[in-house]
C-alpha positions in Angstrom: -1.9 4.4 14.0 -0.1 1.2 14.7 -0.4 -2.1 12.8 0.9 -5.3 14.1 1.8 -8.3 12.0 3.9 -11.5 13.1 5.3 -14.6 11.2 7.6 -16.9 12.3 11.0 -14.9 11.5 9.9 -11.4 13.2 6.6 -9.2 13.8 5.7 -5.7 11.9 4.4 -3.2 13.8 3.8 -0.1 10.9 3.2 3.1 12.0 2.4 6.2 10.3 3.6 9.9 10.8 2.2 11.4 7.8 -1.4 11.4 5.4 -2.0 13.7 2.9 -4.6 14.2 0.1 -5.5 16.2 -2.1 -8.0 17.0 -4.5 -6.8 18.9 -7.3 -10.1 18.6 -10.1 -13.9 18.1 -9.7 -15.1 15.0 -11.7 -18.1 16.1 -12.2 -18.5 14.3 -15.6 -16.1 11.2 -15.4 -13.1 11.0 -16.4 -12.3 8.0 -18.4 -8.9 6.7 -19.1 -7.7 7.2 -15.1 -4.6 5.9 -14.2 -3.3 5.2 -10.8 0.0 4.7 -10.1 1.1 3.8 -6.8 4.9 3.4 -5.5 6.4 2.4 -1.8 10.1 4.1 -1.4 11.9 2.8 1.4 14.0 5.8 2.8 15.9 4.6 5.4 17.0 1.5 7.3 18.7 1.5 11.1 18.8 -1.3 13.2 18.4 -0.1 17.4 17.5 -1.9 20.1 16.8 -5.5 19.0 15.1 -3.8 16.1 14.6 -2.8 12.3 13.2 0.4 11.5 11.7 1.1 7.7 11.3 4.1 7.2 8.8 4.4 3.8 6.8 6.8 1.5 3.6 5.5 0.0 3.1 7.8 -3.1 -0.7 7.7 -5.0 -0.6 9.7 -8.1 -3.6 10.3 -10.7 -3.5 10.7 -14.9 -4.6 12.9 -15.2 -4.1 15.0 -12.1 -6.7 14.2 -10.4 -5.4 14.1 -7.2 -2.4 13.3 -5.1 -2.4 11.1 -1.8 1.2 10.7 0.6 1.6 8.5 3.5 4.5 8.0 5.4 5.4 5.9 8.1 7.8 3.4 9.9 7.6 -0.4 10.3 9.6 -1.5 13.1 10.7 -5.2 12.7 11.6 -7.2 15.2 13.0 -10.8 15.6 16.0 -12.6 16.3 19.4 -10.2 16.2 21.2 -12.2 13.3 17.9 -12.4 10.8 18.1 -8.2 11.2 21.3 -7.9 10.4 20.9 -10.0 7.5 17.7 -8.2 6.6 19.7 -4.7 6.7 22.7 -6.1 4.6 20.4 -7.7 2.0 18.7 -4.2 1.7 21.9 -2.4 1.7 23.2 -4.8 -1.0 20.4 -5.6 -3.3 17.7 -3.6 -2.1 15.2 -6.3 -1.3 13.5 -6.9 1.9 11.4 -9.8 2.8 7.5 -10.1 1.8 6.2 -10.1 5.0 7.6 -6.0 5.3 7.1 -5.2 2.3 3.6 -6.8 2.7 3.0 -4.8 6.0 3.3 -1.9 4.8 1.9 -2.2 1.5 -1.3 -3.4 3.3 -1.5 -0.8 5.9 -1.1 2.2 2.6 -3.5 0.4 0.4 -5.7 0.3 3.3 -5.7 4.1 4.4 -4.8 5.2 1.1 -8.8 3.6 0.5 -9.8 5.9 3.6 -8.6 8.8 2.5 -9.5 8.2 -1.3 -13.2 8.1 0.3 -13.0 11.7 2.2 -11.8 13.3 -0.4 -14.3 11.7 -3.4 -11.7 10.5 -5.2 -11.4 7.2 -6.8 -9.4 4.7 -4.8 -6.0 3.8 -5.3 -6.5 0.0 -6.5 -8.0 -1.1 -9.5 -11.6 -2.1 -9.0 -13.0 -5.5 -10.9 -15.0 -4.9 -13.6 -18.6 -7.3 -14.0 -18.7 -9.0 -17.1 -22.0 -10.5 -18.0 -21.5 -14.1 -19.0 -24.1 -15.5 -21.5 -26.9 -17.7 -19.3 -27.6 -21.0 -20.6 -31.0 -21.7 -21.6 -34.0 -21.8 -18.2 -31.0 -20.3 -16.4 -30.3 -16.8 -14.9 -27.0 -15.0 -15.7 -24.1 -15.5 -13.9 -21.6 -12.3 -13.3 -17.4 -13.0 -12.8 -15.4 -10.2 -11.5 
């Protein structure tokens, strides 16, 4: 699958190579304290051809051991010859990249990571809002905030 984002410095076209789930536990009867932890490694950065490529690792892990999900995957950034460069050195260097790859890719995991969370009856890997019944005023019906 390929995803395609643009702003005004370069576009993000994120691709991925690799999903994986699995299922290690029935829940049957709840579990209650889940956590979810989810992590984006960035494993490698060239620059070819006019272009940046990220390689990442989206990483979904369950306490308890619920389950496991992995995606991987490659944004290729492209844009303007000097803002790569710069890009690369700043990653090199600090280990930042801009928001708008970062953001890319995050959204794209998040995204399938939800997919896959589905097949396999999991719960998903973001934190769903919780409804908190807010007291109704007198002749009015209740209201509900997320």
């Amino acid at each position: 699958m390929v995803y395609s984002v643009s702003s005004m410095v370069n576009v993000v076209n994120v691709s991925l190579s690799h999903i994986s789930g699995e299922r290690l536990i029935d829940l049957e009867g709840g579990i209650t304290n889940l956590q979810v932890t989810t992590n984006i490694s960035i494993t490698k950065i060239t620059q070819a051809h006019g272009m940046l490529e990220v390689d990442f690792v989206f990483a979904v892990n369950y306490n308890p051991a619920i389950a496991n999900l992995t995606l991987k995957g490659v944004a290729k950034v492209s844009g303007n010859e000097k803002e790569l460069e710069e890009v690369k050195r700043n990653f090199e260097e600090k280990k930042i990249l801009p928001p708008v790859v970062l953001q890319s890719i995050s959204n794209i995991s998040f995204i399938e990571g939800i997919f896959l969370a589905r097949s396999l009856n999991i719960p998903p890997p973001i934190p769903l809002p919780t409804i908190q019944q807010q007291e109704a005023p007198k002749g009015k019906s209740p209201s509900y905030i997320a």
